[in-house]
C-alpha positions as CSV (number, residue, x, y, z in Angstrom):
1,X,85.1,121.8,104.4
2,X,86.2,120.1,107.5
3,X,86.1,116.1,107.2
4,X,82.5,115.1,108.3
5,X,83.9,111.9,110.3
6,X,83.6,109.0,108.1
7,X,82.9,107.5,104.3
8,X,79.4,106.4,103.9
9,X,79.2,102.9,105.2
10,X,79.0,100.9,101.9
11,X,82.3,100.5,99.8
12,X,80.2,100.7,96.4
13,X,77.3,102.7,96.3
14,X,75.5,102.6,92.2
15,X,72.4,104.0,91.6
16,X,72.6,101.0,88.9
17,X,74.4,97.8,87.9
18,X,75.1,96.7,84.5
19,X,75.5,93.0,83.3
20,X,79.5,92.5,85.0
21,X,81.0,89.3,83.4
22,X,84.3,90.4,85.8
23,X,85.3,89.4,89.3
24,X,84.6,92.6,91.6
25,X,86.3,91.5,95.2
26,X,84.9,93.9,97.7
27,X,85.8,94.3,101.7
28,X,84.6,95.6,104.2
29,X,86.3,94.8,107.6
30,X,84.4,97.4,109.6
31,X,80.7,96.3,109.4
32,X,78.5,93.6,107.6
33,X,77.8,96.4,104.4
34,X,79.8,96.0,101.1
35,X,77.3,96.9,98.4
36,X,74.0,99.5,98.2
37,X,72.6,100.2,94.5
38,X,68.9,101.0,93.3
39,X,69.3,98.0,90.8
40,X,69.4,94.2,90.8
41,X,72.9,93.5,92.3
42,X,72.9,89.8,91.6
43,X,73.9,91.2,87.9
44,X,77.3,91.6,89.6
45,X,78.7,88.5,87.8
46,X,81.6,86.9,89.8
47,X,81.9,89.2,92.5
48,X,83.0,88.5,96.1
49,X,82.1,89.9,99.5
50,X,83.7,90.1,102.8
51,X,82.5,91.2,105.7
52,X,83.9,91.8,109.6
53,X,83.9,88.6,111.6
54,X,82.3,89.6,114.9
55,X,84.1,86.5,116.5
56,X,88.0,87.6,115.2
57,X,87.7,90.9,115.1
58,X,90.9,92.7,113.1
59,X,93.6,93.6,115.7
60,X,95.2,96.1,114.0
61,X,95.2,98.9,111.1
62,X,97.0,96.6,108.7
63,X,94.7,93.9,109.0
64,X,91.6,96.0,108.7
65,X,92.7,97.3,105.5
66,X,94.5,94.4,104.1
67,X,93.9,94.9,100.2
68,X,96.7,92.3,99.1
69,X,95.4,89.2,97.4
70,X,92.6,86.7,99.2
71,X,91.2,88.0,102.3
72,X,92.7,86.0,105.2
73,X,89.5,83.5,105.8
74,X,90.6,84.0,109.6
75,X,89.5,87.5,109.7
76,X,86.5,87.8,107.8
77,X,83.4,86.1,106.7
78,X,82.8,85.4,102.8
79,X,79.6,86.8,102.4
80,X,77.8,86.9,99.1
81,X,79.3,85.1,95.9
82,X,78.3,83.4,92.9
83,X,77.8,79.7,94.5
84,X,75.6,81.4,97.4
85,X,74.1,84.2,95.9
86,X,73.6,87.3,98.2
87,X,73.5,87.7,101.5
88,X,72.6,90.7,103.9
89,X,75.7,92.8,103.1
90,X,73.7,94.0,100.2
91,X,71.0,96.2,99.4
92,X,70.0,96.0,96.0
93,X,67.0,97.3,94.4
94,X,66.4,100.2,96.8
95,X,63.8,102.4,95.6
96,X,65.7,105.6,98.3
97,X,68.4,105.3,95.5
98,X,66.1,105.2,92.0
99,X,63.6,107.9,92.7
100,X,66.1,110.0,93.5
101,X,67.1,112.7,90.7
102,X,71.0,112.7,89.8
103,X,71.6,116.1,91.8
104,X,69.3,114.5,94.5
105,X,71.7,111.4,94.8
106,X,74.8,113.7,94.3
107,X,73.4,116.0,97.4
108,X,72.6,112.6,100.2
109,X,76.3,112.0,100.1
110,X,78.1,115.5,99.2
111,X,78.6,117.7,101.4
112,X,78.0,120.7,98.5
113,X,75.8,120.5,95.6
114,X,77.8,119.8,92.6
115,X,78.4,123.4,91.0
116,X,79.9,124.3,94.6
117,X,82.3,121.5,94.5
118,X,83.2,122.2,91.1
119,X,84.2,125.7,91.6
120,X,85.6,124.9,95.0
121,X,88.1,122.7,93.0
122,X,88.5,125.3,90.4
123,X,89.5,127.3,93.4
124,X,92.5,125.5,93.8
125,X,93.8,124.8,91.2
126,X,92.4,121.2,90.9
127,X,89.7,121.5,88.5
128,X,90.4,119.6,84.8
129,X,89.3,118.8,81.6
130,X,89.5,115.3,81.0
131,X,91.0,115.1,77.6
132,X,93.8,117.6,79.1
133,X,94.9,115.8,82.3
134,X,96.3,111.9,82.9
135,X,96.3,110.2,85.8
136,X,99.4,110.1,87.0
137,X,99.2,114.2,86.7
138,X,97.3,113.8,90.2
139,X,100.1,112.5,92.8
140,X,100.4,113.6,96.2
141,X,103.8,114.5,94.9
142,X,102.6,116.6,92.1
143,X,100.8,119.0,95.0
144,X,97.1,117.3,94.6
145,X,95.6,116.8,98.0
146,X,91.6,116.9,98.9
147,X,89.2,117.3,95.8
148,X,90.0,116.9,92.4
149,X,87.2,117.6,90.1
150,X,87.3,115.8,86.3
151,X,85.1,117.1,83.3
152,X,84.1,115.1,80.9
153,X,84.3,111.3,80.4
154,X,87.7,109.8,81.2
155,X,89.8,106.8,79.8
156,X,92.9,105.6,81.5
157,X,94.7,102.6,81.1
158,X,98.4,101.1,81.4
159,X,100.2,101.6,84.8
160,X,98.2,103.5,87.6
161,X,99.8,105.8,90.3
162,X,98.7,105.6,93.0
163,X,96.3,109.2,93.7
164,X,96.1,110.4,97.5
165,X,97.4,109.0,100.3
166,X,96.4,108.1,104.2
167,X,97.6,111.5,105.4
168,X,95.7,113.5,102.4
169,X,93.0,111.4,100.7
170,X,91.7,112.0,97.3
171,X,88.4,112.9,96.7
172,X,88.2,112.6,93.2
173,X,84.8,113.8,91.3
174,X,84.8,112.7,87.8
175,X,82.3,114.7,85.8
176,X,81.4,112.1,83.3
177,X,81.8,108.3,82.3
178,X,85.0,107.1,83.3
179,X,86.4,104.1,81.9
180,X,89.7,102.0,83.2
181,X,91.8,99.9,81.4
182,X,94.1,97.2,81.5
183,X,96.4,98.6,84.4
184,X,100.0,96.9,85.2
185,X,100.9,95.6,88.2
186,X,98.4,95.2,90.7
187,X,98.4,97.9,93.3
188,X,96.3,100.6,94.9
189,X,95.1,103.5,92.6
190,X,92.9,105.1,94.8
191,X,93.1,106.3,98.5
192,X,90.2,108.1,99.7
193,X,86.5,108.6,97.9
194,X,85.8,108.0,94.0
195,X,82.9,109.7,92.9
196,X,81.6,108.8,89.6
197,X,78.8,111.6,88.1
198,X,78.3,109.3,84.9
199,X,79.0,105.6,84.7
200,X,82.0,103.5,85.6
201,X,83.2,100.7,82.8
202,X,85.7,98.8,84.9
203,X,88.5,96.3,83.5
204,X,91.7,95.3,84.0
205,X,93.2,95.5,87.7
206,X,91.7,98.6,89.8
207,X,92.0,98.9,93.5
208,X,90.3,101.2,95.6
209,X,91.3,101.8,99.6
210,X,88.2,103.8,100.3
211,X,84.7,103.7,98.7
212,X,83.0,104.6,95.2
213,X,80.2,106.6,94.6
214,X,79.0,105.9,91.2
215,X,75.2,107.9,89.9
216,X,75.2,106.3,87.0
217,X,76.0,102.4,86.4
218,X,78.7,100.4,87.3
219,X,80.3,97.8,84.6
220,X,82.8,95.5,85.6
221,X,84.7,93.6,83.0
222,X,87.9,93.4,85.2
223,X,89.5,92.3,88.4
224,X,88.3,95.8,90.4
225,X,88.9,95.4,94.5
226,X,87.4,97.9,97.0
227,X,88.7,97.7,100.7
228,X,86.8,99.6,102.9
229,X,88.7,102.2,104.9
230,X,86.2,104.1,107.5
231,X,89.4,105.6,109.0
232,X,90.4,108.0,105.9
233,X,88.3,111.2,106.4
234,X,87.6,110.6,110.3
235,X,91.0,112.7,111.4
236,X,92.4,109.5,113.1
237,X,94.9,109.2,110.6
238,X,96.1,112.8,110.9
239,X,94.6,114.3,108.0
240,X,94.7,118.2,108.7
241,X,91.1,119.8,109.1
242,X,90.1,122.0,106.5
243,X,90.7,118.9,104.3
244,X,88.7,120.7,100.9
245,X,85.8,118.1,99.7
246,X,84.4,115.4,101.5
247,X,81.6,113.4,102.6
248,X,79.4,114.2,105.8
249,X,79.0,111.5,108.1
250,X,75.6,109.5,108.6
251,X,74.4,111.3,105.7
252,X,73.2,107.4,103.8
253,X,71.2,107.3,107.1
254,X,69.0,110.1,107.2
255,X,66.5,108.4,105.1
């Protein structure tokens, strides 16, 4: 599969939202949108939005994707939070996301239904059973580049490699619930798109340059930070076509 041009606008997309007693800091640098999910978002504890000033616009790479402790208030707007409750970076409660069935969901973003992906990834080599692969198994320099498909539900904890890089981002699938757990040092886990088929129970410190995906429901009981990063599966970062799994572009839109 060629990459289709782009991630799908948000950088969290849940088809639900669990009570979150953590601190979720999620950026978006390229547009006003940070969050879409069919359920009540304001359930999202002590999370934290940022969005693109229009009026300082980022002036380079770096600062668009700047994942490294507070956003710089220079360069963005602080847009939904606890003391002000929501604002129009989020869309919460959106009936286009609940009535749809899990394939449904799985299909408005994928650019394959599920069992294609699955054997596409099989394919290659990068198919595994979660209770037979860790994460750091899944490093660029391991081989892994393009779609990883998990089965089964997935724990990982202690000190996270970090999986896929700007060149060849990860598009990692994880066939079940998939649970993360007090990581070490703060650093980026994740470059590229995190698909979750089951639900994500989020603690500790997990940072994401990218999006999620998540069909089931998202807890957060940890630190988690998304940065969006529309740049990863557009081919202006030199990623080499015939990239294996990714999203289409303007899919989200065609409702």
């Amino acid at each position: 599969l060629i990459p289709g041009g782009g991630l799908p606008g948000f950088p969290l997309i849940a088809k639900g939202i669990a009570a979150s007693g953590g601190n979720f800091t999620i950026i978006n640098r390229f547009s006003n949108a940070t969050i879409w999910t069919g359920a009540d978002a304001t359930a999202l504890g002590s999370a934290e939005t940022y969005v693109q000033d229009p009026l300082n616009p980022p002036s380079s790479r770096a600062e668009l994707i700047d994942i490294t402790g507070l956003p710089d208030p220079n360069l963005v707007l602080h847009a939904s939070y606890s003391q002000a409750g929501l604002n129009s970076d989020v869309i919460e409660a959106d009936d286009n996301l609940v009535n749809l069935t899990n394939d449904e969901f799985f299909e408005s973003f994928m650019r394959e239904n599920k069992p294609t992906l699955r054997s596409m990834a099989d394919s290659i080599g990068q198919r595994f059973d979660a209770d037979q692969i860790s994460w750091n198994d899944l490093e660029v320099s391991d081989g892994i580049r393009g779609l990883v498909w998990i089965d089964g539900d997935w724990s990982e904890s202690g000190t996270l490699s970090t999986l896929g890089t700007e060149e060849y981002p990860i598009t990692l699938i994880i066939n079940g619930d998939f649970t993360t757990t007090g990581t070490g040092t703060p650093g980026i886990d994740v470059i590229g798109l995190m698909y979750i088929i089951g639900d994500w129970d989020s603690g500790g410190n997990f940072e994401v340059q990218g999006g999620v995906i998540v069909e089931g429901e998202v807890d957060n009981k940890g630190t988690p930070t998304i940065v969006y990063d529309e740049n990863l599966y557009d081919g202006s970062l030199g990623n080499p076509p015939g990239t294996v799994g990714t999203v289409p572009a303007g899919t989200w839109k065609d409702w």
